[in-house]
BAVEX-587624 format. One record per residue (C-alpha): x, y, z. Coordinates in steps of 0.5 Angstrom, whole numbers, plus 500, padded with zeros to 3 digits. Layout:
XYZ
...
***
This chain:
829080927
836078925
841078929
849079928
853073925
860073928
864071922
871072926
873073933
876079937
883080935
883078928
886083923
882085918
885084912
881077910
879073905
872069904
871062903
866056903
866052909
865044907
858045910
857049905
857056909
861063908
867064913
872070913
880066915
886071914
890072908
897069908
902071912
898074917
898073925
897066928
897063935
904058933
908064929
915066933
914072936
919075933
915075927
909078930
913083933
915085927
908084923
905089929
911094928
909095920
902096921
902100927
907105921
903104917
897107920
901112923
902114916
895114914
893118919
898123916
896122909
888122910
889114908
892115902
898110902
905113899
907106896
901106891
903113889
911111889
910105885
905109880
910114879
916109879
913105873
911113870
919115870
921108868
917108862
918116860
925114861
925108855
921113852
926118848
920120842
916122848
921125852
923130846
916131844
916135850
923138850
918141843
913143847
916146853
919150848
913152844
909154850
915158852
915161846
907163846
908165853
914170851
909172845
904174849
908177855
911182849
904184846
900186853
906190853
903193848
897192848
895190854
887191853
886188846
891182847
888175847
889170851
895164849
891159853
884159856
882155863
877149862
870150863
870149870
876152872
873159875
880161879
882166874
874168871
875175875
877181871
883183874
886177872
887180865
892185868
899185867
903181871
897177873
896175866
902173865
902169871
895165871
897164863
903161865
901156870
895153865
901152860
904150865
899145867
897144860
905142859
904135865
898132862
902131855
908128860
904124864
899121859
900118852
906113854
906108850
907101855
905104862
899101866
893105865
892105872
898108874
898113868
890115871
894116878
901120876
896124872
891125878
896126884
900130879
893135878
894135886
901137886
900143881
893146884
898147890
901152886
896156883
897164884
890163885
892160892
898166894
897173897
902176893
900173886
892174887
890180885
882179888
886178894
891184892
886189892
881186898
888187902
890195900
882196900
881195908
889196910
890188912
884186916
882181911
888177912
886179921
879177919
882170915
887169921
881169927
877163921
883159921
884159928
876158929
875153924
882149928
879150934
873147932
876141929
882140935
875138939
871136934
865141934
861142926
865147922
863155923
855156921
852149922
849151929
844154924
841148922
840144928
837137925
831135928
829143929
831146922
832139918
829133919
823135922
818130917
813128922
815121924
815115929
822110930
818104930
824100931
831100932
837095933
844096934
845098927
838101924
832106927
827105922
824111921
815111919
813118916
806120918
801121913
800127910
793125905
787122907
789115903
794113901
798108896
797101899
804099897
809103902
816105900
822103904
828108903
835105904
841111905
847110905
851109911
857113909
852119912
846121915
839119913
836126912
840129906
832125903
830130908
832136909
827142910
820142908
821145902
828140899
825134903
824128898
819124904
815129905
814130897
813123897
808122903
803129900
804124893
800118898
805115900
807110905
814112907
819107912
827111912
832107915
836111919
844108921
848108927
854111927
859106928
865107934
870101935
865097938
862095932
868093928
866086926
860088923
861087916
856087910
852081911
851084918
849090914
844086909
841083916
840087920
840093916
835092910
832085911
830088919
827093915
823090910
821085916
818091920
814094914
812088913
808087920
805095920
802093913
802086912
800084906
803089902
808089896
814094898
817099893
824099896
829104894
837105895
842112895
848111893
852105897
845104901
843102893
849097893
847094899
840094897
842090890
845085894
840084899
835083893
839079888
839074895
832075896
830073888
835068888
831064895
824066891
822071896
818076891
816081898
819087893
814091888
820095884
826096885
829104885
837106885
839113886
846114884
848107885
854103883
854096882
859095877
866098880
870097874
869104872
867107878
873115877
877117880
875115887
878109885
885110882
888108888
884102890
890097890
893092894
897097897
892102899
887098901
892094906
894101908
887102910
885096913
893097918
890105919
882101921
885096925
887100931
881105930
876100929
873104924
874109919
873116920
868121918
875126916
879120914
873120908
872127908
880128905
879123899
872126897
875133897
882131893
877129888
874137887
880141890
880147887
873147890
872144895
880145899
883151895
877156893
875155901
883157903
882164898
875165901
875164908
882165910
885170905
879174904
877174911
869171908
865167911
859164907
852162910
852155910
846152908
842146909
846141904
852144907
851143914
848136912
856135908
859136914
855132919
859126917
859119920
864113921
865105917
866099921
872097920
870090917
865092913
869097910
874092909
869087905
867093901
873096899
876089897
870085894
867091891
871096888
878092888
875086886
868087882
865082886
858083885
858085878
863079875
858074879
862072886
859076891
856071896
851071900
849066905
855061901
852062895
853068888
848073888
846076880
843081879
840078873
835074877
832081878
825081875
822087879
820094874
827099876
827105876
835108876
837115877
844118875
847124876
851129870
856131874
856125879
864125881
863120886
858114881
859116875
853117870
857112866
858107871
851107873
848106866
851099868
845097870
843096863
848091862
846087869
840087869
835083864
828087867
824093864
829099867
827106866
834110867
834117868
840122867
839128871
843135871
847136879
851132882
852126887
848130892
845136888
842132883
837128887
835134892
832137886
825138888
821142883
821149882
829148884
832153878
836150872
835143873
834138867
833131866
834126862
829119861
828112858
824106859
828099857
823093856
826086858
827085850
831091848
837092845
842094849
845101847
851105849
851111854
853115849
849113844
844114849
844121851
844123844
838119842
835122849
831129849
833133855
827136859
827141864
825139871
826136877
825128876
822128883
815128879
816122874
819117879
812119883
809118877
812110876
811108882
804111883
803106876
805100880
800102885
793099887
788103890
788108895
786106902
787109908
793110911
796104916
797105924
803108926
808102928
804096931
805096938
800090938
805086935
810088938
812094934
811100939
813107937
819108941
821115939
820122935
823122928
828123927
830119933
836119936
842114932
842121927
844125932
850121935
856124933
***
């Protein structure tokens, strides 16, 4: 099996650029200006005192880096300030909004029943859909705050000169300043809560106080937030029957037992995301993609990953690709030889496998049968809002923060996928459990989401400089082994599946793929997000789907002509990948050995194996 490539040694700072040894190999050297061995040692001082304040800043700010913020506004109000047609188009707005809301201030006073509202919340925005926000003063209050709302958009978009990106994240930081101030989030201006209150005398506020310490103390040691005990993994989650046949230091490769007489002979290998744990694909019996994938007649093989601590943090993402995907495929290839392999990549876990497969077509090594990517970027260039921030300023920041960590943890990532949805995620949990005094049960999906893992600091590094910073892969840079990779060297069948209301691959940017690739694809739009949208199993209520199949010599067509073009389905869209890839299967045999202790593939454990339970 592949062992790990050490490309730089102990103690050099992770902020690195790549490049072409004479030889003709991939080296990682420092970037300008960072340390060496001759430098005076004022400089180094110097150079340690700044990126030790700035980790110690990003631990404050859940990474995000204030300079990026700073000079996104500053180029804003540089801007707006050159701007006198703009400036008095919103002293005309202010004004008219005022006027609105004086307007209907005085009809509720009449007409406090039959008054419409000046201005209605968008589509899902749900903090002021209870009835009691219709009633005076509350009326007035959230109506205000929407204008008001409304009224930042107009000043912080449409400036004519500003920097797109610096527009995109004045608008986005400002969004998060404003839902702070949402009466939604205060007891005095919430009449839910208001009412709650007077009800039962105050105890919802105790009930609230006695959440917020708990949820405090469990943070404080590290434990899982309230009402994950009730989904233990490996006892309620996680339970298909399987054996770890192999393991390393990053990977456990998990082989699921057959659940039918035969099987597929062409076995699938699932390649999950190493930002979380592996079994979001297997979750209960009911909502578990491997076991509807294993009655279906399929092989399964699951990479599970290693959650990385600070030992690991020169592990990068070459390191990944060898010892995760390849070893992986190695193995599946010693318990059922000869057989092509269906591989199939979730979210970055796809990323890495485009990687590993746009190499391995490259070198001529035909050992995949298809390729299937779920909610899989590898096109960065409009990847949403997660990347609004995804300069050289905070990028740097992070690397300072990683540095001394060694990795990047699970609630420093936590932070930025919640700031994404916060008034559901960060803002509705607030009035929910701490002003209410509620607590909702947690379900299978929720203990999953908050059973979080960790990323080397080198490979985080890579991902967030080659990746998204500079859009390696897509724009034919990325190298591996000291060569580019391009994914138009592809030629299996794919099958690439997107989610409507993805907020972290936007549907948009995975129907990339289409630009990228010059093979048969058939790209699938599903209803959900980035999680819901692919734990869709049938019978799931409210799902629909959306699917087209390109030939190799179609036209190109946009994705919104696209989804206009394309009728929508109810149903999971678990069937008709079943159905691909059964089509691309040979007859049924009888199921393969589990491992192959003959050739030195012992099963070693029970799934779901021991690298999913580190914490």
């Amino acid at each position: 099996m592949p062992e790990i490539q050490k490309l730089s040694p102990p103690g050099v700072e992770f902020a690195h650029q790549t490049a072409v040894t004479a030889a003709g190999k991939m080296a990682v050297v420092p970037r300008p200006g960072l340390v060496g061995a001759g430098e005076d040692s004022v400089q180094r001082l110097g150079d340690r005192i700044d990126r030790s304040w700035h980790a110690f800043l990003a631990r404050r700010t859940k990474g995000l880096s204030p300079l990026a913020v700073t000079a996104a506004y500053s180029d804003w109000m540089t801007h707006l300030a050159a701007s006198p047609g703009k400036r008095a188009q919103l002293v005309d707005k202010a004004a008219r909004k005022a006027a609105r809301l004086g307007r209907f201030a005085a009809q509720c006073a009449l007409h406090p029943d039959a008054t419409l509202p000046c201005i209605e919340p968008l589509a899902q925005d749900r903090r002021f859909r209870d009835p009691a926000w219709q009633r005076w003063p509350f009326n007035v209050l959230h109506q205000s705050f929407l204008l008001q709302q409304q009224w930042w958009h107009v000043a912080t978009t449409g400036i004519h000169g500003l920097d797109a990106r610096h527009e995109a994240q004045v608008n986005f930081a400002t969004r998060q300043a404003l839902d702070t101030l949402s009466p939604a989030n205060f007891v005095a201006t919430n009449p839910v809560v208001l009412q709650k209150t007077w009800a039962e005398g105050g105890a919802n506020l105790m009930r609230g106080w006695l959440n917020l310490l708990e949820d405090w103390q469990r943070s404080l040691n590290g434990n899982p937030p309230h009402g994950a005990d009730a989904h233990a993994v490996g006892r309620d989650l996680a339970i298909s029957p399987g054996k770890v046949i192999y393991r390393n230091r990053l990977i456990e490769l998990i082989q699921y037992a057959a659940t039918t007489e035969t099987v597929h002979p062409e076995p699938v290998l699932i390649v999950p995301a190493w930002i979380m744990k592996y079994y979001i694909l297997d979750l209960t019996p009911q909502n578990s993609l491997v076991k509807y994938l294993t009655d279906r007649g399929f092989t399964v093989f699951m990479i599970s990953w290693k959650n990385p601590d600070y030992e690991d943090r020169d592990l990068g993402i070459d390191d990944y690709r060898k010892l995760g995907v390849l070893a992986a495929l190695e193995a599946v290839n010693v318990v059922v030889p000869g057989q092509k392999v269906h591989a199939v990549g979730y979210c970055l876990g796809g990323t890495l496998l485009s990687i590993a497969a746009a190499a391995m077509a490259r070198d001529g090594d035909d050992r995949l049968a298809s390729l299937s990517f779920l909610a899989t970027q590898t096109d960065f260039e409009e990847a949403g809002e997660l990347t609004l921030f995804m300069v050289e300023s905070q990028v740097a920041f992070l690397e300072d923060m990683m540095r001394e960590q060694g990795y990047l943890d699970v609630h420093q990532m936590a932070g930025a996928f919640q700031m994404l949805h916060s008034n559901d995620l960060v803002w509705s949990r607030i009035v929910h459990d701490y002003l209410m005094g509620e607590r909702s049960p947690m379900n299978a999906l929720m203990a999953w989401n908050a059973d979080g893992t960790r990323m080397p600091a080198r490979m985080h590094s890579e991902y967030l400089r080659q990746l998204f910073l500079k859009n390696d892969l897509a724009e034919g840079r990325f190298r591996v082994e000291g060569r580019p990779v391009a994914l138009t060297d592809l030629r299996q069948p794919l099958f690439v599946v997107a989610a409507e209301t993805d907020h972290v691959a936007p549907w948009h940017s995975v129907f990339k793929f289409h630009l990228l690739t010059d093979t048969e694809m058939t790209f699938l739009l599903a209803s959900g997000g980035h999680n819901g949208g692919i734990v869709s199993e049938p019978g799931h209520p409210g799902r629909h789907l959306r699917v087209r199949t390109r030939k190799a010599q179609d036209r190109f067509i946009d994705p919104d002509s696209w989804f206009a073009q394309t009728m929508e389905q109810e149903g999971s869209w678990w069937p008709i990948w079943a159905d691909w890839l059964a089509q691309r299967a040979s007859a049924r045999v009888a199921p393969p050995p589990m491992g192959a202790p003959e050739r030195g593939l012992d099963p070693l454990a029970n799934a779901p194996g021991s690298y999913v339970l580190q914490a």
